[in-house]
C-alpha positions in Angstrom: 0.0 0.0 0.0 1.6 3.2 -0.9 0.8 6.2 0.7 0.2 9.5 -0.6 3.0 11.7 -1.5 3.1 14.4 1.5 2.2 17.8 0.5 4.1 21.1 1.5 2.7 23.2 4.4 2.6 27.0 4.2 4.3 29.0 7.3 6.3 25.7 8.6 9.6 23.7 7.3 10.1 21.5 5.2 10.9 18.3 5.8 7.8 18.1 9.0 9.9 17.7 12.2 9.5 14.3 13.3 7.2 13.6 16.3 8.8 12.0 19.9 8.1 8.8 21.3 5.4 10.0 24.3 5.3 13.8 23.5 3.8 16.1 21.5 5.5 17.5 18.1 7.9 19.6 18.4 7.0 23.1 17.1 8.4 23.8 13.9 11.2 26.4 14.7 11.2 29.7 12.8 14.0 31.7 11.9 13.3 35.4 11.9 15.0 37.4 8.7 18.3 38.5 9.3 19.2 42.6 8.7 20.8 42.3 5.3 17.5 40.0 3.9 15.4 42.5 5.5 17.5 45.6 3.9 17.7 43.2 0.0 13.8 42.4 0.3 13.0 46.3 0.7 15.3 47.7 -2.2 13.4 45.0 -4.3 10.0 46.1 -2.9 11.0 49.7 -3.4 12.8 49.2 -7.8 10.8 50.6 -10.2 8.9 48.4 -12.0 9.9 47.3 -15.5 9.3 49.5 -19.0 6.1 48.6 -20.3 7.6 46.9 -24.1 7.1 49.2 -26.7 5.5 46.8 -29.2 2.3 46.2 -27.4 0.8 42.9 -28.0 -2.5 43.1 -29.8 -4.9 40.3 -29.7 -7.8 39.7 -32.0 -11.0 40.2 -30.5 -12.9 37.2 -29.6 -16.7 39.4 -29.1 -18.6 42.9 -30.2 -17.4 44.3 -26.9 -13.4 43.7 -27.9 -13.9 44.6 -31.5 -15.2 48.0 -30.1 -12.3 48.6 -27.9 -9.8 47.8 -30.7 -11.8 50.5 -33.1 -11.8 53.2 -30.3 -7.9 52.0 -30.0 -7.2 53.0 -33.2 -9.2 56.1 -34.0 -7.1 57.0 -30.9 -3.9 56.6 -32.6 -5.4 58.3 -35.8 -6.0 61.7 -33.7 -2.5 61.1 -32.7 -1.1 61.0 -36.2 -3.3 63.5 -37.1 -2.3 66.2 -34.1 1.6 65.5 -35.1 1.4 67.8 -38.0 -0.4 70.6 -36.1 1.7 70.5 -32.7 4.8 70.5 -35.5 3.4 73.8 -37.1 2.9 75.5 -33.6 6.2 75.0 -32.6 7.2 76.1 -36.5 4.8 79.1 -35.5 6.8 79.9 -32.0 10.2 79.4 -33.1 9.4 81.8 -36.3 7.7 84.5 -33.7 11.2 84.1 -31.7 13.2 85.0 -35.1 10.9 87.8 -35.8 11.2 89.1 -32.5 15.2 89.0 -32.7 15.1 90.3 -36.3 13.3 93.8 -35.3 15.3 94.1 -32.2 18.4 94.4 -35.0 16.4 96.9 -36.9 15.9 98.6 -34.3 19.7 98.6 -32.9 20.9 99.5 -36.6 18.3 102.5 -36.5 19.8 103.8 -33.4 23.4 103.0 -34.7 22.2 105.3 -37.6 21.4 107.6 -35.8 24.5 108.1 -33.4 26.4 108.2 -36.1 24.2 111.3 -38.0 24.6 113.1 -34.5 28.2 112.3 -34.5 29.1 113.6 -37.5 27.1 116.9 -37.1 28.9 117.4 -34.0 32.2 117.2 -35.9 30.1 119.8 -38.3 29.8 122.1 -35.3 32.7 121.8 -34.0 34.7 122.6 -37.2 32.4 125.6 -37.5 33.9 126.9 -33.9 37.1 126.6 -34.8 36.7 128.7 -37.8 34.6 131.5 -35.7 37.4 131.6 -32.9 39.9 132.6 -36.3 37.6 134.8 -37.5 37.1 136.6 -33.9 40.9 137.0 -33.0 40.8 138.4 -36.8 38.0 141.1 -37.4 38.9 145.0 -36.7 35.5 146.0 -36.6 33.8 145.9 -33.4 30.1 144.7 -34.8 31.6 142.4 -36.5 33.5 140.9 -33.3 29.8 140.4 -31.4 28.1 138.9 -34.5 30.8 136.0 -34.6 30.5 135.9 -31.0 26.8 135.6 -30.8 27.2 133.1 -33.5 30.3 130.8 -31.8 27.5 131.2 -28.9 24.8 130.1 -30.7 27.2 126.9 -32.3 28.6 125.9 -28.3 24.9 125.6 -27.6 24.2 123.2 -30.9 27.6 121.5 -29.9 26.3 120.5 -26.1 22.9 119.3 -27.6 24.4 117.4 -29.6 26.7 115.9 -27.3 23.5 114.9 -25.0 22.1 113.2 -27.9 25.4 111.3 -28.8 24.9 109.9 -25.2 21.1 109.5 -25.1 22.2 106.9 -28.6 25.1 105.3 -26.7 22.7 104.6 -24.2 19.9 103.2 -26.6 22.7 101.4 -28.3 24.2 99.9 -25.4 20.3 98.6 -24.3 19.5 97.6 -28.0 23.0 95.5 -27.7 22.1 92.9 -24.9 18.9 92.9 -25.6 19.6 91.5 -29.5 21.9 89.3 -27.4 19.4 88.0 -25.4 17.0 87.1 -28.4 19.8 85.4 -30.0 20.3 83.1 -26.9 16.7 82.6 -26.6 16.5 81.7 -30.3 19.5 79.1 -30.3 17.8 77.5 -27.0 14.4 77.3 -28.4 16.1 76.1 -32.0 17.3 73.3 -30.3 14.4 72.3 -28.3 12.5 72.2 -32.0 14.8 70.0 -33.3 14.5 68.1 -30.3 11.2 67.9 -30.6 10.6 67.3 -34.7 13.4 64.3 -33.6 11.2 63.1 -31.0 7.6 63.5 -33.2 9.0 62.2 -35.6 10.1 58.7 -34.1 6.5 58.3 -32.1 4.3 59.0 -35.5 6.3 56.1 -36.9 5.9 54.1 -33.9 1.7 54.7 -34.0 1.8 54.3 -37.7 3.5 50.9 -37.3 0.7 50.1 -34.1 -1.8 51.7 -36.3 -1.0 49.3 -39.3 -1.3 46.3 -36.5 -4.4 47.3 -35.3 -6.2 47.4 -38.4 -4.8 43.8 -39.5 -6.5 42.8 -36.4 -9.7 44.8 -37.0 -9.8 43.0 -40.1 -9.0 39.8 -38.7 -11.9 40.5 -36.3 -14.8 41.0 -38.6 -15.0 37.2 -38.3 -16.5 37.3 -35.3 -19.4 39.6 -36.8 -22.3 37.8 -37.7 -22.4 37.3 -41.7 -26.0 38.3 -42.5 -24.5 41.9 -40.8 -21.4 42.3 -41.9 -22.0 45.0 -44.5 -24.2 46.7 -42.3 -20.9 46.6 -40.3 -18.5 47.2 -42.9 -20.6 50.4 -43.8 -21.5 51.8 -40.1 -18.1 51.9 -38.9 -17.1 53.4 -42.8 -19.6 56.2 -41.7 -18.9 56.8 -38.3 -15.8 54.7 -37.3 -15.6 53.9 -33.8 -18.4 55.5 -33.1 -20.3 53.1 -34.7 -21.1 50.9 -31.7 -22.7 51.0 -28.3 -22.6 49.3 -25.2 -25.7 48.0 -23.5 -26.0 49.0 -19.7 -29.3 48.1 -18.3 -31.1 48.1 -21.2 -29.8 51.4 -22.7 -27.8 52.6 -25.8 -25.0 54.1 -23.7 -24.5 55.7 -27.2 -27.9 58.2 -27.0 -28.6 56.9 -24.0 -32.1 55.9 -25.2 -33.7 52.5 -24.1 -33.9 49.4 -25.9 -36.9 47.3 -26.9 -37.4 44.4 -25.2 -37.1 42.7 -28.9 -34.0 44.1 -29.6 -32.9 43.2 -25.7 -34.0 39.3 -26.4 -32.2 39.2 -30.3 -28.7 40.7 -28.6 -28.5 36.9 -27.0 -28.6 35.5 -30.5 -24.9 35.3 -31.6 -26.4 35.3 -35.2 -28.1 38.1 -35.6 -26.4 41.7 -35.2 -28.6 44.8 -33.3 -28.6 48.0 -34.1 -30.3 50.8 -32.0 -33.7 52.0 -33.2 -32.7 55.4 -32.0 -29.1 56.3 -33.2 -28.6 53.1 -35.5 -25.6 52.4 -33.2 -24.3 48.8 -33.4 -24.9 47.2 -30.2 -23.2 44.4 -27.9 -23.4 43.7 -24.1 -20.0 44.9 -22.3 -19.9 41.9 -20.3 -19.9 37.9 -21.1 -23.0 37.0 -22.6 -22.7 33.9 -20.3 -22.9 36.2 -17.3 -26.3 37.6 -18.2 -27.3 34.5 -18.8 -26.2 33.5 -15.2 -27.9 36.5 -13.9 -31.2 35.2 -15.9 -31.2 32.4 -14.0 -30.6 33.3 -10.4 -33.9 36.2 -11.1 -35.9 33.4 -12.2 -35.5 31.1 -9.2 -36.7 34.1 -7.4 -39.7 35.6 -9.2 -41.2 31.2 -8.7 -40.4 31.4 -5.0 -42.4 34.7 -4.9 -45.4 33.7 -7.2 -45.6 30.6 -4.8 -45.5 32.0 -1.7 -48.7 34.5 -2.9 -50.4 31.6 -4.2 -49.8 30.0 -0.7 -50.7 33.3 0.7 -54.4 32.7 -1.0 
């Protein structure tokens, strides 16, 4: 007679210690974790988890409810594919507004450049003018003569301080002007590179979701198999209409598409894995979002329930 093959026992040792002659078992003995398991088990507790893979595994749907999911999957990628272009252009549009911004700031600093230079060169104007005057005074015998060129050599010291204010009002402009094209041309080289970085990056994710797109599709394809033949072109031409869209859940006996209740017809025909239901009130595509064996579970615990009750009012009478 062979006996059966012992089975391990959670929280003791393996092997069972053996029992005495006359006394009880000895207790299993338990050793607590020493320091350095304790410190190993909590800097494994506490790593990150792993990278989720970057090729997703896609499985063809086996019901309504999964076919649904994968179409809502990939008009999700499709809005992604379709915002790249736009999020590219914005960053086109902000990187453009930064070299417009730097490009008037240099008009603006080779205005006032311009402009220093016109006031420096009239000052060298005035200032040659003076110099002739001062001959002319220590020259002239008459004495009218000697207060007109003074009046005048008055009159060009005046021009000459203006001036020279105005040489340092530019200097200062210029100087301003200066770091501030400096500062747009830093700001324009940082955000260049984050464009690049960027248009990189885009670039790289639009060809991964055009690659998952591609997958998704095959298995969309793959998964009209599981639609009911007498409805596949209804099916084929509802979701060429409205694409994901094109289907509904059930929830307690309403399209949770318009959110409109169901017939009790249309209920029954949804547990015939033949026939395909639409909604009469947005021509949805319908499915239950659970098993169809659940409600069929559920059917028959309410029936038990409703004969208990008819028979204890008939026993009531």
């Amino acid at each position: 007679m062979s006996l059966p093959a012992p089975t391990r026992r959670l929280g003791g040792e393996w092997p069972p210690t053996p029992i005495g002659r006359g006394g009880p078992p000895t207790p299993a003995r338990t050793s607590s974790p020493s320091p350095s398991r304790i410190g190993t088990l909590a800097m494994s507790l506490a790593a990150p988890s792993p990278a989720p893979p970057s090729d997703p595994v896609i499985f063809p749907p086996t019901n309504l409810a999964e076919l649904h999911a994968l179409h809502q999957r990939a008009q999700a990628v499709r809005d992604q594919l379709e915002s790249g272009p736009k999020l590219k252009t914005a960053r086109q549009a902000l990187l453009a507004r930064a070299q417009a911004d730097l490009e008037t700031a240099k008009q603006n600093l080779q205005r006032e450049k311009l402009q220093q230079m016109q006031h420096e060169t009239q000052l060298k104007t005035l200032q040659s003018r003076s110099d002739d005057l001062r001959v002319k005074l220590n020259t002239v015998k008459k004495n009218d003569e000697y207060n007109a060129i003074l009046k005048d050599l008055h009159t060009n010291q005046t021009a000459i301080r203006q001036e020279e204010e105005a040489i340092l009002e530019q200097m200062a402009k210029v100087e301003t002007l200066t770091a501030e094209v400096a500062r747009l041309e830093s700001e324009l080289a940082a955000k260049t590179r984050d464009y690049n970085e960027f248009v990189a990056q885009l670039e790289t994710r639009l060809a991964s979701q055009r690659t998952l797109l591609k997958r998704l599709e095959a298995a969309l394809t793959q998964g009209e198999s599981i639609v009911p033949e007498s409805g596949r072109e209804t099916y084929r031409r509802a979701i060429q209409r409205r694409g994901a869209d094109a289907m509904a859940a059930v929830d307690n006996m309403v399209c949770t598409g318009c959110y409109v209740q169901i017939t009790q017809q249309s209920f029954n025909d949804l547990h015939l894995p033949d026939l395909l239901v639409t909604c009469k009130s947005c021509s949805r595509i319908l499915y239950f979002p659970t098993a169809l064996e659940n409600l069929l579970k559920r059917d028959e615990e309410v029936r038990p329930r409703k004969r208990r009750g008819k028979a204890a009012t008939n026993s009531s009478d």
